[in-house]
C-alpha positions as CSV (number, residue, x, y, z in Angstrom):
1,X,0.0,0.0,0.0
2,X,1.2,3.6,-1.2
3,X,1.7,6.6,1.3
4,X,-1.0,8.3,0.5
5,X,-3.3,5.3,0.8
6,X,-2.0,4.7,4.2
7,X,-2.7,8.1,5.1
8,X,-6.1,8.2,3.8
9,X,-6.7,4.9,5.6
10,X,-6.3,6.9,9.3
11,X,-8.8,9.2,8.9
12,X,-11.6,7.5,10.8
13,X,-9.1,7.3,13.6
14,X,-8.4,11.3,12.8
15,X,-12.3,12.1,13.2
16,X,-12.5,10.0,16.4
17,X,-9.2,11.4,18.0
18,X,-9.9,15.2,17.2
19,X,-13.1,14.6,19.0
20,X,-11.6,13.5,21.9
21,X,-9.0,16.4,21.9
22,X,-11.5,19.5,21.1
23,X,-14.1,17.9,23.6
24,X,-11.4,19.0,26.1
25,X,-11.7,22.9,27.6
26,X,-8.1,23.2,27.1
27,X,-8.1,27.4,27.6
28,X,-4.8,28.5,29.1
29,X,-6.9,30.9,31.8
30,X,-8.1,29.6,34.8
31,X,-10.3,32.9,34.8
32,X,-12.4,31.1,32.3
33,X,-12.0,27.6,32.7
34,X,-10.7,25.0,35.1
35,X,-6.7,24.5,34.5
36,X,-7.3,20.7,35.2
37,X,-8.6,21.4,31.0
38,X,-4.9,21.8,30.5
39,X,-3.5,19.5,32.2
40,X,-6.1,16.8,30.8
41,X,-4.8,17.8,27.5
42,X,-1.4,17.6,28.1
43,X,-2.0,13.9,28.7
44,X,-3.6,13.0,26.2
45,X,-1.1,14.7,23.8
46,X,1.6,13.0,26.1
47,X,0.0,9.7,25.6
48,X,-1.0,9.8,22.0
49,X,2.9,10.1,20.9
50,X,4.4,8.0,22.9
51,X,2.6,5.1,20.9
52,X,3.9,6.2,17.9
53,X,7.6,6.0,19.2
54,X,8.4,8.9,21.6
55,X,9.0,6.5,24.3
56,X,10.2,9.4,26.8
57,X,7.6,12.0,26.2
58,X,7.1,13.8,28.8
59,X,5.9,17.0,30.9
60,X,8.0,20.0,31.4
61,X,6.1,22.9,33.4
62,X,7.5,26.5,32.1
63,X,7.4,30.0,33.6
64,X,3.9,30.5,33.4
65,X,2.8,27.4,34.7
66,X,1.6,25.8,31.3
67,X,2.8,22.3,30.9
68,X,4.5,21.2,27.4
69,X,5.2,17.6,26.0
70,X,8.3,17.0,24.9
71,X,9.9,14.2,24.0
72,X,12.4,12.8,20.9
73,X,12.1,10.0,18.7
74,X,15.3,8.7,17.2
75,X,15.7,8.2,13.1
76,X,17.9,5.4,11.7
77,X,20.9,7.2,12.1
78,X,22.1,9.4,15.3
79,X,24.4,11.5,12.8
80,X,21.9,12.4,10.6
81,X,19.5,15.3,10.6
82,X,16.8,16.1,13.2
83,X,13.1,17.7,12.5
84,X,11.5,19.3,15.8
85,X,7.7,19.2,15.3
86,X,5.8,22.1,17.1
87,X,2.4,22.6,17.6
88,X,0.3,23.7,20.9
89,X,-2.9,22.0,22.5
90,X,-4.6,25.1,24.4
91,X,-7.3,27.1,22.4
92,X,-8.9,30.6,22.2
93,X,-12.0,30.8,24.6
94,X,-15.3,30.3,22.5
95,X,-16.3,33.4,23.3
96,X,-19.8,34.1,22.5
97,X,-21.1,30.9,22.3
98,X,-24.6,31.8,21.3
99,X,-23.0,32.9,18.2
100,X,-21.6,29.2,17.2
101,X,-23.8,27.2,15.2
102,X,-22.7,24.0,16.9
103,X,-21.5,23.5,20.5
104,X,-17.8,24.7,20.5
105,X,-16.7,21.7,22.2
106,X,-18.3,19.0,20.4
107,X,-16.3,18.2,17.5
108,X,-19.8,18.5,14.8
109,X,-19.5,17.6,11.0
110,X,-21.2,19.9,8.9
111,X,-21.3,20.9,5.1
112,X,-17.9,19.0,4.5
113,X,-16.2,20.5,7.8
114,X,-15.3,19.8,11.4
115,X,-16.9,22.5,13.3
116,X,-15.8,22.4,16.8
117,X,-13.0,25.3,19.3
118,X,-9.1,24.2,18.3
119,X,-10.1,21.8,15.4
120,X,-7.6,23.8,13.1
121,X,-5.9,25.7,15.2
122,X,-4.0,23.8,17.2
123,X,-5.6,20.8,17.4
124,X,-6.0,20.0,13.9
125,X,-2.6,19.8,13.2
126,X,-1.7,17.8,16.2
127,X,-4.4,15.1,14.5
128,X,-2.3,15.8,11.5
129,X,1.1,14.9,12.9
130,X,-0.3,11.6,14.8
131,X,-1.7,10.6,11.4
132,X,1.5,11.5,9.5
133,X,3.8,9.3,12.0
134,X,1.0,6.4,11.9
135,X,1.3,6.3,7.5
136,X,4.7,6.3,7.6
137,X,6.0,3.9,10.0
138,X,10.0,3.9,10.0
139,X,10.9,7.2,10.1
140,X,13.9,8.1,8.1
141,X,15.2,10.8,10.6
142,X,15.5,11.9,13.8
143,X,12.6,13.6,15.6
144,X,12.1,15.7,18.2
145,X,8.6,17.5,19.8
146,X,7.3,19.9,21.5
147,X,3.3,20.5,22.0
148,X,2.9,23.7,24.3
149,X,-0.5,24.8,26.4
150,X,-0.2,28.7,26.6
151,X,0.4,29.7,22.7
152,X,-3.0,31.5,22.4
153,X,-2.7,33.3,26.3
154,X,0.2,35.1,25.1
155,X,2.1,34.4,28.3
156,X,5.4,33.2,27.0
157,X,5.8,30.0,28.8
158,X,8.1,27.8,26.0
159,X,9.7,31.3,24.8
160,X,11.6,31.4,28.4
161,X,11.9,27.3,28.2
162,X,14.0,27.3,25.1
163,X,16.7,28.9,25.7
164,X,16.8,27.3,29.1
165,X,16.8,23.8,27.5
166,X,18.5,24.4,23.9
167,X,19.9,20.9,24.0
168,X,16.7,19.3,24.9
169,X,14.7,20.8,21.5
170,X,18.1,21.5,19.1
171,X,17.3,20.3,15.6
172,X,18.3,20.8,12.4
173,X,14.5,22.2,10.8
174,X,11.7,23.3,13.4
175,X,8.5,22.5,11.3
176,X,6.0,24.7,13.0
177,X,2.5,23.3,12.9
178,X,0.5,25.9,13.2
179,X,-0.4,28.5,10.0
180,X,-1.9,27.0,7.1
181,X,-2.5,27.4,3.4
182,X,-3.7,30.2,1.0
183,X,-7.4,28.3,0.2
184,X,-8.2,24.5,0.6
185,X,-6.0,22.9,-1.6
186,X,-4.1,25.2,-2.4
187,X,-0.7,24.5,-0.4
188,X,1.9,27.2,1.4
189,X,4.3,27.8,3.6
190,X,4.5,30.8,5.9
191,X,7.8,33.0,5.0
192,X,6.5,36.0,7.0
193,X,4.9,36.7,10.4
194,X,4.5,40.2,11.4
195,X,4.8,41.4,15.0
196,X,2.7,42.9,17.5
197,X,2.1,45.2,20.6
198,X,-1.1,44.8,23.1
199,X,-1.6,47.7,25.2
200,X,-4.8,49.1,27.1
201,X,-5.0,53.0,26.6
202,X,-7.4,54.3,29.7
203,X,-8.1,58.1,29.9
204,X,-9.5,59.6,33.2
205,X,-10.9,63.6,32.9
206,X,-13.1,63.3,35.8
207,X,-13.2,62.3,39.6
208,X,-16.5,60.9,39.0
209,X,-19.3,60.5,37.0
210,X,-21.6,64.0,37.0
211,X,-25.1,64.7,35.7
212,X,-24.8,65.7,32.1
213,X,-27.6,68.1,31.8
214,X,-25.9,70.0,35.0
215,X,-22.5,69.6,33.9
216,X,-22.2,68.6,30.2
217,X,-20.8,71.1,27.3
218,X,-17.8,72.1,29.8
219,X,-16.8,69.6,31.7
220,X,-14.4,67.2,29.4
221,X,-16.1,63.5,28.7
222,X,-13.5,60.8,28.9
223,X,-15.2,59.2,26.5
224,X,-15.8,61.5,24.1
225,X,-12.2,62.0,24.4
226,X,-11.1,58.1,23.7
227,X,-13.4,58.6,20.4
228,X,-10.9,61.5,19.8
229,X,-7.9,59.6,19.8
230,X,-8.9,56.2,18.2
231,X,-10.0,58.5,15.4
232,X,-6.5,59.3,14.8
233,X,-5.3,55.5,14.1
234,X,-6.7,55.7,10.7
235,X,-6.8,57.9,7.8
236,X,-9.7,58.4,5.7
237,X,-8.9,55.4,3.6
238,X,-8.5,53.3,6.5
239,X,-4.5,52.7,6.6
240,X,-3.1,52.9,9.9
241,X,-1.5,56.1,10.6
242,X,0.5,55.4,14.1
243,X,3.0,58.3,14.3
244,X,6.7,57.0,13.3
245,X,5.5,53.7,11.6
246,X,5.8,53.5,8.0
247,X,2.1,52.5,6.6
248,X,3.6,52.3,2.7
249,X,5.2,48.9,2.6
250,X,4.7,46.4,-0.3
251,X,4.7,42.8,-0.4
252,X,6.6,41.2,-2.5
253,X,5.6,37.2,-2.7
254,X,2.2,35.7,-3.9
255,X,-1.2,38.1,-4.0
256,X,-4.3,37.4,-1.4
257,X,-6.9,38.7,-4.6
258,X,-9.5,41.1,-3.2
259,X,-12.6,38.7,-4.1
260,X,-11.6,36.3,-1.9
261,X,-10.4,38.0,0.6
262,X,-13.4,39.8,0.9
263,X,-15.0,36.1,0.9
264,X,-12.8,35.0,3.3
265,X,-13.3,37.9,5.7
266,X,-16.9,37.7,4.7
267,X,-17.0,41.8,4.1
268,X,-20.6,43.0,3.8
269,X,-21.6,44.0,0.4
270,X,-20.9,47.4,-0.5
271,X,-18.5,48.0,2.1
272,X,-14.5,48.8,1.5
273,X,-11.8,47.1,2.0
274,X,-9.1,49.5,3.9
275,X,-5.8,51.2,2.9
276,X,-4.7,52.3,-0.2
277,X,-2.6,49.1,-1.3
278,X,-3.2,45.9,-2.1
279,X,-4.7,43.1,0.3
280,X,-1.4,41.2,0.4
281,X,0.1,44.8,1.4
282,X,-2.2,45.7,4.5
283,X,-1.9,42.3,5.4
284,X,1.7,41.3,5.5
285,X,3.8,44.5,4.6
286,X,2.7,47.2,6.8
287,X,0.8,47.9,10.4
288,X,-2.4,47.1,11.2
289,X,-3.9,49.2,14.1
290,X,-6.6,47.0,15.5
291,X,-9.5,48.0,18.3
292,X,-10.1,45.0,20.7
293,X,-12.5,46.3,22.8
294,X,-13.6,49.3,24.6
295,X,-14.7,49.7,28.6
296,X,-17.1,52.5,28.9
297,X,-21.0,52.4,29.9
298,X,-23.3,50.1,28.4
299,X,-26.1,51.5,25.8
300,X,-28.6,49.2,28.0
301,X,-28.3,50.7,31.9
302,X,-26.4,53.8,30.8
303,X,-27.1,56.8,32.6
304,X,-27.7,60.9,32.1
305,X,-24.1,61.0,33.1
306,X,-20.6,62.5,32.1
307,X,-18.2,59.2,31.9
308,X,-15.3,59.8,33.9
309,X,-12.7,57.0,32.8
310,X,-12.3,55.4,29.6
311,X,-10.6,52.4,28.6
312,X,-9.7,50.8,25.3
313,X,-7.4,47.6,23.9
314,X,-5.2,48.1,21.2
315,X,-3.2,45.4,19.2
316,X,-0.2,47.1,16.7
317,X,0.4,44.4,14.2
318,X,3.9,45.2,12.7
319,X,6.0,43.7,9.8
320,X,9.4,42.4,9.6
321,X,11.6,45.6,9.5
322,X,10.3,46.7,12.4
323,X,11.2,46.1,16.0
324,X,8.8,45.7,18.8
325,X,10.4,48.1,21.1
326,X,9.6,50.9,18.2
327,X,6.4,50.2,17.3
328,X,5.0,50.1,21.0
329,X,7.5,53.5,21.8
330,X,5.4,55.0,18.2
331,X,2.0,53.9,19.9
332,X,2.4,55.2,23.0
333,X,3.4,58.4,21.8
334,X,0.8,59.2,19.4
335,X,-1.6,57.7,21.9
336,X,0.2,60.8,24.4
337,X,0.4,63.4,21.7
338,X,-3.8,62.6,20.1
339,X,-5.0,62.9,24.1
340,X,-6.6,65.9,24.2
341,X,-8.3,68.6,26.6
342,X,-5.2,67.7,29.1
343,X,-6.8,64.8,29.7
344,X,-4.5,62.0,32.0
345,X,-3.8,58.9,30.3
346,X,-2.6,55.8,31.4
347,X,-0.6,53.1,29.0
348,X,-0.2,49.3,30.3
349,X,1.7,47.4,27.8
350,X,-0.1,43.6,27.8
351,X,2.4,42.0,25.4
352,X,5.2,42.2,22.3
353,X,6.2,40.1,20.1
354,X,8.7,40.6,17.0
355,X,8.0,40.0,13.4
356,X,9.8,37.2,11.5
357,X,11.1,36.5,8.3
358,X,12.1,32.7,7.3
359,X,15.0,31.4,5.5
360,X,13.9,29.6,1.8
361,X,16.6,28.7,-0.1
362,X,18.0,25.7,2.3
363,X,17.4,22.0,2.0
364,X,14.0,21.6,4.7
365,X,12.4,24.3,2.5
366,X,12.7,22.9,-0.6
367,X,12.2,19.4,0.6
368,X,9.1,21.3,1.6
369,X,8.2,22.3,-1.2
370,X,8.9,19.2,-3.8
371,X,6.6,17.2,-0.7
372,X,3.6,19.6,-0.7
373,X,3.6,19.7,-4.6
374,X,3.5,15.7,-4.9
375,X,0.5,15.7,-2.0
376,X,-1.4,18.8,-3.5
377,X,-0.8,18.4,-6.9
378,X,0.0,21.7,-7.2
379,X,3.3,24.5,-6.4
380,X,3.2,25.3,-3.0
381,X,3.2,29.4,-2.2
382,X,5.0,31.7,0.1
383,X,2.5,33.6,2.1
384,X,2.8,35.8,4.6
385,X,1.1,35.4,8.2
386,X,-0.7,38.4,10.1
387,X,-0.8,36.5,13.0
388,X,2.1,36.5,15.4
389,X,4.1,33.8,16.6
390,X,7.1,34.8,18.6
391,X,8.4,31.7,19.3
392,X,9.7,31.8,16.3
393,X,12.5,34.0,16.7
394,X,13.4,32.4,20.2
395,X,13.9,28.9,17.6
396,X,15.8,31.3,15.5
397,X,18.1,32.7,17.9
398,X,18.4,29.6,19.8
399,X,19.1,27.6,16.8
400,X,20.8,30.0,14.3
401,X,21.4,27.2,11.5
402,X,18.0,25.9,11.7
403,X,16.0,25.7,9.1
404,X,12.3,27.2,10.8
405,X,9.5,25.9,8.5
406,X,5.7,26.9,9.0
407,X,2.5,24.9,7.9
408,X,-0.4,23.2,8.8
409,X,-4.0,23.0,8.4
410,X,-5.8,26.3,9.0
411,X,-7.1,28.3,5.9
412,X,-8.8,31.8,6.1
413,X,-12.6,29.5,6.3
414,X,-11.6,27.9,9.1
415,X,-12.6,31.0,11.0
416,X,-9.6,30.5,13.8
417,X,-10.0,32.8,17.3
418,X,-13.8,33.3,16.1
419,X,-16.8,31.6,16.6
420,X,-17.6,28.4,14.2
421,X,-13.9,27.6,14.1
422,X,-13.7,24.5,11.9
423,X,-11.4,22.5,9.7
424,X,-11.5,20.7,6.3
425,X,-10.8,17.2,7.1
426,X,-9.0,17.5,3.3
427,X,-6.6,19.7,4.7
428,X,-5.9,17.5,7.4
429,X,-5.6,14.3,5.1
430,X,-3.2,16.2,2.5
431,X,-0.9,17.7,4.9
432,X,-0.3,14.4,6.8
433,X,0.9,13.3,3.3
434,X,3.0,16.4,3.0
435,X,4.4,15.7,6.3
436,X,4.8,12.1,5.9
437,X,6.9,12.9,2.4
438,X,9.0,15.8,3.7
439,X,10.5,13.6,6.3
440,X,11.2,11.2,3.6
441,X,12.3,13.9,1.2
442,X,14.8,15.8,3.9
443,X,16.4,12.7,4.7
444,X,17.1,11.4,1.2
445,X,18.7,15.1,0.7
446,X,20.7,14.9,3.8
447,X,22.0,11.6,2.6
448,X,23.6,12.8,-0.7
């Protein structure tokens, strides 16, 4: 039997296993869910790879108290190359879940998908790995893994692992499970990430709240005033306009065409699309000022009163070619500068992360490439990423001459971080093969 029938062959197992896995409330806060979700998780991760060879997986507990699985499997030959395969097993909270069509934590097949919180992102990809391993058997090189449980939180637990434990995790390519193509079928690899900066901007004018027909037209509104500066974060064509940051990058790789980004994004009819360059550009090449949410008085309960304090969270994404420390010094100073009416403001930074750009022209990559080609049928792309992953430059600096590869099986319908998160058990199938034949591929190269 070929490698792709194999492969084909362990999707009923997928199906079944990826129910198991997003059934589990594995959210990284306990302010939300109970962190025995976690540690549930961790096990079963744990336990689902040491059957397929990684005899001493275990659990390593990192700085913020998330738990990771790591573990190595060893290749024919101890001398020749070694993959590290990454992926993470905690989730984004469901959020509203009145808003899902299916319960988020019942894996539910619907209209050709797997609906169901962490089926592509990370889950999915965890499923994919197991069922790459399973097809192939003998694996022709050296492995190595880590599955972490606070990616999503943000809280940095494997970034201040690595470093700590470079031998533990040193390979020769890091295959990072957790982007995903440019449309079903339509394979990629992730060349480009861009950075980012979380901070909460709250404004205070008043001591407390006072009666707005006594009072209002001269004493200053808070809120009125946190309209005022989130107005200046966007020109009138909707690029981001943060003070220092240049907002006129190109990108240079393969297009994300407006139709289907506006598909994919699912953009009302008859409303624009933002910035004055192309998608690809506002995407990948340039920042992305983004409002997460605002504290201020509720329309329902609301009161004939002035609002004293004013809160709002802002995420900076930034490309490569620009540091974190700059964008979040730019942000804070146009958020100080836009205040107005002398109106005290407060700036808590939540979180940074760098942007990253990946090496393509070594032996992983292109192994990479030839494998996704025979399992797609088709030339794999570069994309870039607007998401941020800064793990990825702790790999790089930690392992300089590694080759750091990113994949996997989300695609912009699988809705990742928003309700109706789902996965094209397609995607799942042909990236196992891709897997399965880069491993094969990379070793034959490192053998001539």
């Amino acid at each position: 039997m070929d490698l792709r029938s194999r492969v084909g062959d362990q999707m009923p197992r997928v199906r079944d296993e990826l129910a198991e896995l997003v059934a589990i409330r594995s959210v990284a806060d306990p302010r939300q869910f109970p962190p025995q979700e976690c540690e549930r998780a961790a096990r079963w991760v744990l336990d689902r790879f040491a059957e397929v060879g990684f005899g001493d997986a275990h659990l390593e507990r990192t700085a913020d108290g998330s738990m990771a699985v790591v573990g190595s499997r060893p290749g024919p030959d101890p001398a020749g190359p070694t993959v590290l395969l990454y992926a993470h097993y905690d989730v984004q909270p469901p959020l509203d879940e009145s808003a899902w069509r299916t319960p988020p934590f019942e894996l539910t097949e619907a209209d050709g998908r797997w609906y169901g919180r962490g089926s592509a992102d990370c889950k999915g990809n965890i499923v994919m790995l197991l069922a790459a391993l399973r097809a192939l058997g003998e694996v022709p090189v050296n492995l190595k893994l880590v599955v972490e449980g606070s990616e999503e939180q943000g809280t940095g637990g494997l970034e201040a692992f690595v470093p700590g434990h470079a031998d533990l995790l040193r390979a020769d390519a890091v295959l990072v499970c957790d982007t995903g193509n440019a449309a079903v079928g339509h394979p990629a690899a992730t060349v480009s990430l861009r950075g980012m900066v979380n901070v909460v901007l709250t404004l205070q004018a008043l001591g407390a709240e006072v009666h707005s027909g006594m009072f209002g037209g001269a004493a200053p509104d808070a809120l009125a005033a946190l309209v005022a500066v989130l107005g200046t974060l966007r020109d009138s064509e909707g690029d981001t306009t943060v003070a220092g940051l240049d907002h006129h990058g190109t990108w240079p790789g393969e297009p994300y065409p407006a139709d289907r980004f506006r598909w994919d994004a699912t953009v009302l009819e008859g409303v624009s699309l933002l910035g004055d360059g192309s998608v690809a550009d506002q995407l990948w090449a340039r920042p992305a000022l983004t409002i997460l949410g605002i504290d201020c008085p509720p329309v329902v309960g609301s009161a004939s009163a002035i609002t004293p304090r004013a809160s709002a969270r802002l995420n900076l994404r930034i490309p490569p070619g620009t540091t974190a420390d700059k964008a979040r010094a730019a942000l804070e100073s146009h958020l100080r500068a836009a205040a107005p009416w002398g109106v005290a403001v407060q700036i808590t930074v939540e979180a940074e992360g760098e942007p990253f750009l990946a090496g393509v022209d070594g032996p992983a990559f292109h192994a990479l490439g030839t494998a996704l080609e025979e399992a797609y049928g088709r030339p794999m792309a570069k994309l870039g990423q607007g998401g941020s992953i800064p793990l990825c430059n702790v790999f790089a600096d930690t392992y300089p001459g590694a080759e750091i590869i990113l994949v996997g099986v989300e695609e912009p319908l699988a809705a990742i971080h928003a309700p109706n998160e789902s996965v094209d058990p397609r995607e799942i199938e042909s990236m196992a093969l891709a897997t399965a034949r880069f491993l094969q591929l990379y070793a034959d190269s490192a053998a001539r």
